[in-house]
C-alpha positions as CSV (number, residue, x, y, z in Angstrom):
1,X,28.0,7.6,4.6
2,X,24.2,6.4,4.4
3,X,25.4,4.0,0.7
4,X,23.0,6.5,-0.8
5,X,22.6,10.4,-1.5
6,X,20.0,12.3,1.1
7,X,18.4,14.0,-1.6
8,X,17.5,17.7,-1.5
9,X,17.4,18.3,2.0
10,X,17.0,21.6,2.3
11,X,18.3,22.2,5.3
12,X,19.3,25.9,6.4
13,X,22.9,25.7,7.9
14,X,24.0,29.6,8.7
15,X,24.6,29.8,12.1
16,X,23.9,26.1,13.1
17,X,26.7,23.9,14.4
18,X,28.0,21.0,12.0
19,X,27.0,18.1,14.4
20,X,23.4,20.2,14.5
21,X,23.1,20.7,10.7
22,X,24.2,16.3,10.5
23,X,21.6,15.7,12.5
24,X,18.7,17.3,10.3
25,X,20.3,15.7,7.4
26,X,20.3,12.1,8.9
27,X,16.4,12.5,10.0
28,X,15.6,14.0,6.4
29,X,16.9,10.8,5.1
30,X,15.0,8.6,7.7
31,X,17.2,7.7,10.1
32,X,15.7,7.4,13.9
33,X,17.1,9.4,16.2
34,X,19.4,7.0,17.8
35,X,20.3,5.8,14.7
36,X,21.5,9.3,13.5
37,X,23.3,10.3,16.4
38,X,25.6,6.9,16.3
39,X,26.5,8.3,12.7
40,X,27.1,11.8,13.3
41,X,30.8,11.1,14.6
42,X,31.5,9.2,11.2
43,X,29.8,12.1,9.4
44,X,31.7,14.9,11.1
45,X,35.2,13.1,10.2
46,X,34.4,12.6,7.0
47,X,33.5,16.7,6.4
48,X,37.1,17.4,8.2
49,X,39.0,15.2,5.7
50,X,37.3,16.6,3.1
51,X,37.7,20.4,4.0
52,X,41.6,19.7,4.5
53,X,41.9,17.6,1.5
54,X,40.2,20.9,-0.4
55,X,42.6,23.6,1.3
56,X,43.8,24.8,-1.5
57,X,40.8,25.1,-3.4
58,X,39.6,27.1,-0.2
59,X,42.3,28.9,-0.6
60,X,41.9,29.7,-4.1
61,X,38.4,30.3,-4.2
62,X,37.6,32.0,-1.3
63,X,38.6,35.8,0.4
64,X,38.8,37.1,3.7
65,X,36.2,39.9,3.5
66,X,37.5,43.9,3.2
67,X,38.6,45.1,6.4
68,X,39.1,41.7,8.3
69,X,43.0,41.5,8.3
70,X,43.6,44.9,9.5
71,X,41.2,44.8,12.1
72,X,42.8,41.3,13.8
73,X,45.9,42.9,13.2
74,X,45.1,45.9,15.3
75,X,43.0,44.2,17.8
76,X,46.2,41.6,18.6
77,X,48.3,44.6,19.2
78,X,46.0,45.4,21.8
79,X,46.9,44.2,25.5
80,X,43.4,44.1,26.6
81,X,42.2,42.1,23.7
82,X,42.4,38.2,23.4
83,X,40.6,36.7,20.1
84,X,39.7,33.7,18.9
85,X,36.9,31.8,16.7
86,X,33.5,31.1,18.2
87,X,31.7,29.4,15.4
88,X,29.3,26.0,14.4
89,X,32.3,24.5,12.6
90,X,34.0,21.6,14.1
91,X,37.7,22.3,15.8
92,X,39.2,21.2,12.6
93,X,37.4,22.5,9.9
94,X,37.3,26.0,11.5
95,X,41.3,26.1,11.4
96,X,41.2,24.9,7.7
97,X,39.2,27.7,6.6
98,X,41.3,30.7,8.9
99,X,44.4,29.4,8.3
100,X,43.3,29.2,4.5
101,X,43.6,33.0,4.5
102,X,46.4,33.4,7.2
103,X,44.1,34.7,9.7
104,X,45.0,32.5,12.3
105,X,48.4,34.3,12.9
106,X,46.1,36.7,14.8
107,X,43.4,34.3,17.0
108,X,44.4,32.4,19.6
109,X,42.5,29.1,18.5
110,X,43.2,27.1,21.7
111,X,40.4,29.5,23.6
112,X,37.9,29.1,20.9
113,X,34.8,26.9,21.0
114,X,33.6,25.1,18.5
115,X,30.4,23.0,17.0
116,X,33.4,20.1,17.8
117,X,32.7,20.9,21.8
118,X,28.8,21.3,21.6
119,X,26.0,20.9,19.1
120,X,24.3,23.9,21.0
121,X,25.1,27.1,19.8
122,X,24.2,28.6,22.4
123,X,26.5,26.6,25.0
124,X,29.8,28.2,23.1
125,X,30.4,31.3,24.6
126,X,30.9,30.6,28.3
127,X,32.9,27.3,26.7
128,X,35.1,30.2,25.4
129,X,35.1,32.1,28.3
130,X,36.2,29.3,30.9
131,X,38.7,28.1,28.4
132,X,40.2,31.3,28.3
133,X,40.4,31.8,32.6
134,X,42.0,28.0,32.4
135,X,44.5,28.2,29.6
136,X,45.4,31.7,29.4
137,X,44.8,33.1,33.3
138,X,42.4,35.8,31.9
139,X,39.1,36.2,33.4
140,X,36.6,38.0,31.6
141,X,32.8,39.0,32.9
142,X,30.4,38.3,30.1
143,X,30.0,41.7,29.4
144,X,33.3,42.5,28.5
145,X,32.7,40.1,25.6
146,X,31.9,40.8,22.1
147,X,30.5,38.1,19.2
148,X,30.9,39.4,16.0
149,X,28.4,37.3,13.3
150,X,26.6,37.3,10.6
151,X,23.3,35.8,11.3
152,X,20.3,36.2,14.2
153,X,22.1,32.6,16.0
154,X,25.1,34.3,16.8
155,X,22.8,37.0,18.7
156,X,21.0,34.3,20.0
157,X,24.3,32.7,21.9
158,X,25.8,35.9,22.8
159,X,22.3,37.1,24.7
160,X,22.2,33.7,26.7
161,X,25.5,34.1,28.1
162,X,25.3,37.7,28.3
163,X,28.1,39.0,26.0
164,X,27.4,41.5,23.6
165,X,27.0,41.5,19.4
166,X,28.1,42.8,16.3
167,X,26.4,41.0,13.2
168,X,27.9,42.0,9.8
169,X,25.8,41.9,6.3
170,X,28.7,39.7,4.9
171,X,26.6,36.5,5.0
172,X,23.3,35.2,4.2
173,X,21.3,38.0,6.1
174,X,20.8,41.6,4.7
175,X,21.7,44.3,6.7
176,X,17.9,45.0,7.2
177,X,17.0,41.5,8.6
178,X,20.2,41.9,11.0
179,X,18.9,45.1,12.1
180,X,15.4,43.8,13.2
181,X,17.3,40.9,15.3
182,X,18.0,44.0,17.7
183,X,22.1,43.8,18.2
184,X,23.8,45.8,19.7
185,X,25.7,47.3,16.6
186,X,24.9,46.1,13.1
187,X,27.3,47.0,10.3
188,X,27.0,46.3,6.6
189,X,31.2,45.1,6.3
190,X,34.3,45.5,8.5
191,X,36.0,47.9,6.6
192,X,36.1,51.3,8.4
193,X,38.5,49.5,10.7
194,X,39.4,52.2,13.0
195,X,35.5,52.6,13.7
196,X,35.4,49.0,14.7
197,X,37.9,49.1,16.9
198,X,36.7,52.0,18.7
199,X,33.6,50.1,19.2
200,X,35.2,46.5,20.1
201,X,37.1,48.5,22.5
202,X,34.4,50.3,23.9
């Protein structure tokens, strides 16, 4: 995008949004700020035909971690229960990578927020909540919501809007490091599934 690589940025991405993590990249290449924000859009479009040009390699390379199938699966059948995708990703590359693994038989995507709606983190949750009082008719008080993550950012967004967290050791983060971000549950997988659904439901 820049006619030139942006060399070894270093640039930590768990938990950050995709227009977020552009944005560090652009300014450790030397691009002003204004300058870097006009290519973001450009940037971010060029990721999402990427990613669904590589759906198959996704697909072939990748896994849904131990546990996760089951526990959508049982959390759909539940009345109460309406789950989507809360996540840094843009819109499309987020239904790349769940539909990859056919997990988006079991979310309701259109309730989701995205890095697509907000390069703030921390703005997503009561995106997801509104969205689900205006397309679905259900209404849910912060506290009835959960965000389950694997890093300290997805605590981070769930404590500003009030909802509760699970972070999972299945990312970048140890179990230990989770543990010291002070969730409200911290597991090392999903796979006792009947567990987390006791607690989800909780």
């Amino acid at each position: 995008m820049l006619g030139r690589p942006a060399g070894d940025h270093a640039v930590r991405m768990s938990g950050k949004t995709d227009p977020g993590i552009a944005l560090e990249i652009l300014a450790f290449a030397g691009l002003a700020a204004d300058e870097a924000q006009r290519r973001v859009p450009d940037v971010l479009a060029r990721l999402e035909s990427e990613l669904a040009a590589a759906a198959d390699q996704v697909r072939a390379e990748g896994r849904a971690h131990d546990g996760i199938e089951e526990l959508l699966a049982r959390l759909h059948a539940e009345p109460s229960v309406l789950q989507s995708v809360l996540t840094g990703n843009t819109r499309a590359n987020a239904v790349v990578k769940v539909a990859a693994f056919g997990l988006d038989r079991w979310l309701d995507l259109e309730v989701g927020a995205y890095g697509s709606d907000h390069h703030d983190r921390e703005m997503l949750v009561p995106l997801a909540v509104e969205r689900a009082a205006r397309l679905r008719g259900r209404r849910f008080d912060p506290a009835q919501v959960w965000v389950v993550g694997d890093t300290p950012r997805d605590l981070a967004c769930a404590r500003v809007a009030g909802a509760r967290c699970v972070l999972v050791a299945t990312g970048r983060f140890s179990l230990g490091e989770l543990r010291e971000a002070g969730a409200d549950h911290t597991l090392a997988d999903l796979s006792d599934t009947a567990a987390v659904v006791d607690l989800l439901l909780t």
